[in-house]
C-alpha positions as CSV (number, residue, x, y, z in Angstrom):
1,X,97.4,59.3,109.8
2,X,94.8,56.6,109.4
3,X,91.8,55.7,107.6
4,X,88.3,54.9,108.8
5,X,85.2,54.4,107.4
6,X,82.6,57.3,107.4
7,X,79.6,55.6,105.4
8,X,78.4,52.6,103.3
9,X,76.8,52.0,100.3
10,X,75.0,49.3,98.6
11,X,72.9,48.6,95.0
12,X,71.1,45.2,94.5
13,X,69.9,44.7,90.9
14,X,66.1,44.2,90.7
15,X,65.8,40.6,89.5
16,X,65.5,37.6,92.1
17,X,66.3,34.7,91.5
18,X,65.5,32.1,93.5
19,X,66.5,28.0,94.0
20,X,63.1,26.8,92.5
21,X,63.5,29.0,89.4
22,X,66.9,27.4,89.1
23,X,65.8,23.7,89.8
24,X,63.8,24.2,86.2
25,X,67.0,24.9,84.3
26,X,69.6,22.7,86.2
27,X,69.4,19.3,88.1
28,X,69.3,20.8,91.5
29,X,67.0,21.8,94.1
30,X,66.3,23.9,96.7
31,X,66.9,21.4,99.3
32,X,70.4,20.5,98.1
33,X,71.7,24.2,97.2
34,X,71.1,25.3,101.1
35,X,72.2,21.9,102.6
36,X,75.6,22.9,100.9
37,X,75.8,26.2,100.3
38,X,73.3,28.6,102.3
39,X,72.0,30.3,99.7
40,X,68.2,30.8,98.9
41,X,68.3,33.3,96.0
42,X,70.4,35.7,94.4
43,X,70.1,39.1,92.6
44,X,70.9,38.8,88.7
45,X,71.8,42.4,86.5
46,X,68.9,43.1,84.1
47,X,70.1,43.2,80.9
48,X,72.6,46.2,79.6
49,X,73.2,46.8,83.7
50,X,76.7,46.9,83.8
51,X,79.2,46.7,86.8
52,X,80.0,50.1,86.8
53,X,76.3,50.8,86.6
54,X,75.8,49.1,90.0
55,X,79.3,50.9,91.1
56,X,78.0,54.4,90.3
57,X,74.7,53.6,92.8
58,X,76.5,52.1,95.8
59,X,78.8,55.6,95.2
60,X,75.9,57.5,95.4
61,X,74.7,56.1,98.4
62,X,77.9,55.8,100.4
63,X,78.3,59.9,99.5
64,X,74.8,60.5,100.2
65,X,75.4,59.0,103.9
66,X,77.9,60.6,104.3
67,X,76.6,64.1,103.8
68,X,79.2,64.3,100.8
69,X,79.8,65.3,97.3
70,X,81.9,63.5,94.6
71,X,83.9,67.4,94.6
72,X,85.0,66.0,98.1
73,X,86.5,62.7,97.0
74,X,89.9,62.7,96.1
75,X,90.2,59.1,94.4
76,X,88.5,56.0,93.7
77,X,89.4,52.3,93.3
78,X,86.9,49.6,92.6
79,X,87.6,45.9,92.9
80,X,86.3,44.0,90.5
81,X,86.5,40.6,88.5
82,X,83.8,41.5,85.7
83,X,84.9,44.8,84.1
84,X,82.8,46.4,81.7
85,X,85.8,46.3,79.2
86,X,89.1,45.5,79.0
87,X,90.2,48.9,79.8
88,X,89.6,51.4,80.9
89,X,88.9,50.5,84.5
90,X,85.6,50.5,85.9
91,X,86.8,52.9,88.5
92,X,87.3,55.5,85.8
93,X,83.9,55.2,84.4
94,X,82.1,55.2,88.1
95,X,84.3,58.7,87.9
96,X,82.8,60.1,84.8
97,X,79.3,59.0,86.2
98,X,79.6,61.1,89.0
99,X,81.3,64.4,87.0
100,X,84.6,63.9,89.2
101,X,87.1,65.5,86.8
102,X,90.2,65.7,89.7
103,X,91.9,62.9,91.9
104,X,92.6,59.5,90.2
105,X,90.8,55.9,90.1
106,X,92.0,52.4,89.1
107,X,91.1,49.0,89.4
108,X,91.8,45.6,91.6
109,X,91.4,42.4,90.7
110,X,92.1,39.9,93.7
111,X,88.5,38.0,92.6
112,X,86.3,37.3,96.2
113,X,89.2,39.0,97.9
114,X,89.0,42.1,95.8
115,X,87.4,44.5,98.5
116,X,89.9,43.7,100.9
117,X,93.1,44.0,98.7
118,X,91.2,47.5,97.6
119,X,90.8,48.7,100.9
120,X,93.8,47.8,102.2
121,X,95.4,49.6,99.3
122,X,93.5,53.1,99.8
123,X,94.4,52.9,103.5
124,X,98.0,52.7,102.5
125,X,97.4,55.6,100.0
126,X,95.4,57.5,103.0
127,X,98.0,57.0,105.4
128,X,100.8,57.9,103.3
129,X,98.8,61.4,103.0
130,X,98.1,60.8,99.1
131,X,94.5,61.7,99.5
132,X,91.8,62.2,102.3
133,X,89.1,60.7,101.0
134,X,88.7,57.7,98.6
135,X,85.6,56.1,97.5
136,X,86.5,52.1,98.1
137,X,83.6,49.9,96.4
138,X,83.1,46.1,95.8
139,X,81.4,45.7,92.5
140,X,80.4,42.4,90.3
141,X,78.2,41.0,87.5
142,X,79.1,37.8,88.2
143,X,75.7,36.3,85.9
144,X,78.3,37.1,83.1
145,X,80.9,34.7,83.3
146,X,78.7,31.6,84.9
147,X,77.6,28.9,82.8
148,X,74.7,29.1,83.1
149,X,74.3,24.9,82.4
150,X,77.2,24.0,85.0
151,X,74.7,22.9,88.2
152,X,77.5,23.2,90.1
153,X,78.7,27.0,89.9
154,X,75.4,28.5,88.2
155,X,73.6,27.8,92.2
156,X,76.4,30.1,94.4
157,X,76.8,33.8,92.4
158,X,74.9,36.9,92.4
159,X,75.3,40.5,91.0
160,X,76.1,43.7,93.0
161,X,77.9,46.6,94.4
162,X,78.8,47.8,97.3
163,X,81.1,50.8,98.3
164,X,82.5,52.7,101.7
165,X,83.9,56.3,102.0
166,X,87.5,56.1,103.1
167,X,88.8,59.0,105.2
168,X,91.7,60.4,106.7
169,X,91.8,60.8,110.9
170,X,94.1,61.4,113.5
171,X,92.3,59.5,115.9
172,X,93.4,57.1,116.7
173,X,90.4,55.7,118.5
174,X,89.1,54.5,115.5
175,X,90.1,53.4,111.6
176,X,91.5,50.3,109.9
177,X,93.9,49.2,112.3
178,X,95.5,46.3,110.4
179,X,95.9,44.5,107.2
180,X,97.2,41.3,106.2
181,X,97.3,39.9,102.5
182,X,98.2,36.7,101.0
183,X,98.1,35.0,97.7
184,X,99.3,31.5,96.4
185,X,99.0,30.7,92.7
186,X,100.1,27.4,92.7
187,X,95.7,26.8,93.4
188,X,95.2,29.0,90.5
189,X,93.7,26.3,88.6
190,X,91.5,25.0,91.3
191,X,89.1,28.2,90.8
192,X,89.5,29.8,87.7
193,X,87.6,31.2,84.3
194,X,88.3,29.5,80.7
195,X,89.4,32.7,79.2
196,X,91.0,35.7,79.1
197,X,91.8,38.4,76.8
198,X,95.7,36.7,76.1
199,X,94.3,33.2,75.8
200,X,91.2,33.1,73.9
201,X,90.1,36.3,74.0
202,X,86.8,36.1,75.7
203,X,85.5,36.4,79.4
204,X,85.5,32.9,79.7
205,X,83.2,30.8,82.4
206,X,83.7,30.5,86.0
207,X,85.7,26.2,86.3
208,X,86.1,25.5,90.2
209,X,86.8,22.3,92.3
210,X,84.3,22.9,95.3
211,X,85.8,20.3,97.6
212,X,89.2,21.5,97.8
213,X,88.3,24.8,97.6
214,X,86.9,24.5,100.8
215,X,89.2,22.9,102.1
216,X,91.7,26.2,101.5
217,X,89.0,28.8,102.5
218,X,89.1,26.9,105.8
219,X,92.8,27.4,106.7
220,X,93.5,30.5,105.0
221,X,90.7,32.1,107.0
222,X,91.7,30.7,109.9
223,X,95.6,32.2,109.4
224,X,94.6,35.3,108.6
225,X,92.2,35.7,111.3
226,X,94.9,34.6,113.7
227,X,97.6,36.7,112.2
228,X,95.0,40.3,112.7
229,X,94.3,39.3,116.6
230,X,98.0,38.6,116.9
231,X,99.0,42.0,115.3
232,X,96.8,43.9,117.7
233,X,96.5,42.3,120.5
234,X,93.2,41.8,120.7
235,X,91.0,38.2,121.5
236,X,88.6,36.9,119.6
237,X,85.9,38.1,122.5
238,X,87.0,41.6,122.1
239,X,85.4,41.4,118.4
240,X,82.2,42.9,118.3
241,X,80.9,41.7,114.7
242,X,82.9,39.3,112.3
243,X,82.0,40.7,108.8
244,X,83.3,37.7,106.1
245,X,82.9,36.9,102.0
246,X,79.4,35.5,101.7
247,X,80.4,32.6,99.8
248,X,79.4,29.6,102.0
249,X,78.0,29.3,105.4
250,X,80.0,26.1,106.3
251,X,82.8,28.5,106.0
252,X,81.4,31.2,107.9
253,X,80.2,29.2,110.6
254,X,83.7,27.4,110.8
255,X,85.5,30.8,111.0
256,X,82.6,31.8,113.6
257,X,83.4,28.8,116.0
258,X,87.0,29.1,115.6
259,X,86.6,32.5,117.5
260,X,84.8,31.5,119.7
261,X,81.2,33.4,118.6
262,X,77.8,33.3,118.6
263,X,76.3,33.4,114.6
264,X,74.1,36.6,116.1
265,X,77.6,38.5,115.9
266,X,77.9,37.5,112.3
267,X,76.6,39.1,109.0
268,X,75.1,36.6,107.1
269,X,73.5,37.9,103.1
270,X,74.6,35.1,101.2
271,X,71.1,33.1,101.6
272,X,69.8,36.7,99.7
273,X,72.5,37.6,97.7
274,X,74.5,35.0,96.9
275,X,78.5,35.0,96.2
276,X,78.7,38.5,94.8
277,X,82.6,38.1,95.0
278,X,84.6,41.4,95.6
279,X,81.2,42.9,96.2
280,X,79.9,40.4,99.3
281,X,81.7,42.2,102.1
282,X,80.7,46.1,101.6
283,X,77.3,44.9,100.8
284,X,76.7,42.3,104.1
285,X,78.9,45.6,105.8
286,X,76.3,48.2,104.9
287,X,73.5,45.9,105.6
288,X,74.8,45.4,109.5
289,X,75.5,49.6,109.4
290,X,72.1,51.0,108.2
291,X,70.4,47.7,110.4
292,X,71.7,49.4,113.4
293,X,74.2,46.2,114.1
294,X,77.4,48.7,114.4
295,X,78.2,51.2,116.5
296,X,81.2,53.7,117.7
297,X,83.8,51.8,118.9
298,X,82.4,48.3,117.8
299,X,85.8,46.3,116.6
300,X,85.0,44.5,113.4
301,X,86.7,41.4,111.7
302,X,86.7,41.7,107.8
303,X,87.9,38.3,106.0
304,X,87.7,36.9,102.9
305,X,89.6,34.4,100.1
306,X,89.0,34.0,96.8
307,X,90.2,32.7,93.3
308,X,94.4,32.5,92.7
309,X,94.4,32.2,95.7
310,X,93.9,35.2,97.5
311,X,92.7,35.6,100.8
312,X,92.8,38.4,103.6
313,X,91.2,40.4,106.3
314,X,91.2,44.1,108.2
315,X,90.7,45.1,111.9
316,X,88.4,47.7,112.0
317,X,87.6,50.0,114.9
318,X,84.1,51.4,114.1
């Protein structure tokens, strides 16, 4: 048994926000936030929207594609770095919004990561027959733990959801056709918030160390791009659209040339959207699906790192 993915999903809060608007607040400007980062504007939660808001609509969406009702779905799991609450999950809530009173949901929290881990975790739940179809989604308000005065961090995030319908086949012509997962928290402290409900009991603010950062997003992605090609078989010109985290195009780009390919067989959304963390790669996937970019039997690379570290990525037969 595997699992594939039968639709996409995607909310984008109203508000824009762009460079120039930020250059009035911070000492930046537009000119030096896309030099180094990409990114033109981002989307920022209206006030009250809250991540399982945004959750709920890329649900809706993702079932509305894919001619289904929440009765159908028989779990959910939402990654996430910017709960609503402590507890309960997120995942529970985008439950109760949808009147889903069966099946199970829960959390994961592997930061920018976060969609990967999650849907590496409901293809494991698919394939070990647990349930047949499981709503997967990417969501964060990341406006809530930036500082706001910090130049540096306040420039790369955005707010979002995004969110895939999981299901079970046995065809194996198509479906998620491996994972790979790291982590390594001796970097914890190289990307990291302030707080935390055991330390000081708040949410805390988004502390990173850009340079070496980088310099890990580089590697990692490179290992585990290596380690999914190696696992299948396939080369890096059998991949028909490289699907990343949107949190840098110097990354992107790297991880492009590394393979070999053309930035036309790249999603790029970070230069609209920002970092939007566990929610960058279902949002930049649904983009490419409803843009026509992905077809039947396309192979897609999904990759991504984030804060602890974590990184990872997923081979994808459309």
């Amino acid at each position: 048994m595997r699992a594939f993915i039968r639709s996409t999903g995607s909310y984008l809060p109203e508000r824009v926000v762009t460079n120039a608007e930020l250059s009035r607040k911070v000492e930046t400007s537009d000119e030096w936030i896309v030099q180094r980062t990409g990114i033109k504007e981002r989307r920022i939660a209206a006030e009250g929207e809250l991540t399982s808001h945004m959750a709920t609509a890329a649900a809706r969406m993702a079932l509305e594609n894919a001619k289904l009702t929440p009765a159908d779905i028989d779990a959910i799991v939402v990654a996430t770095t910017t709960p609503d609450d402590t507890f309960p999950a997120v995942a529970v809530k985008v439950q109760a919004a949808l009147g889903m009173t069966h099946g199970f949901a829960f959390d994961v929290q592997a930061v920018c990561s976060g969609f990967v881990y999650a849907l590496a975790t409901a293809s494991g739940i698919i394939a070990n027959k647990g349930a047949k179809r499981i709503l997967v989604i990417g969501a964060e308000k990341m406006s809530s733990i930036i500082d706001w005065n910090d130049r540096i961090t306040c420039v790369l995030f955005g707010d979002g959801a995004g969110a895939v319908v999981l299901e079970a086949t046995d065809d194996d012509s198509r479906g998620i056709l491996t994972t790979h997962l790291h982590s390594d928290g001796r970097h914890r402290d190289l990307l990291y918030t302030n707080g935390g409900v055991a330390s000081t009991g708040t949410a805390g603010k988004i502390q990173m160390q850009g340079r070496e950062v980088f310099k890990h997003a580089v590697e990692a992605l490179a290992q585990v791009v290596d380690e999914a090609l190696a696992a299948t078989g396939y080369k890096p010109e059998d991949i028909s659209l490289l699907v990343p985290h949107q949190a840098n195009l110097r990354i992107i780009e790297g991880t492009a040339k590394k393979l070999g390919m053309g930035m036309d067989k790249v999603v790029v959304t970070l230069d609209r959207h920002g970092n939007t963390s566990a929610a960058s790669i279902p949002l930049a996937l649904h983009e490419a699906v409803s843009g026509g970019r992905v077809k039947r039997g396309d192979l897609l690379l999904l990759e991504a790192m984030g804060g602890g570290f974590t990184w990872g990525s997923l081979l994808v037969r459309w």
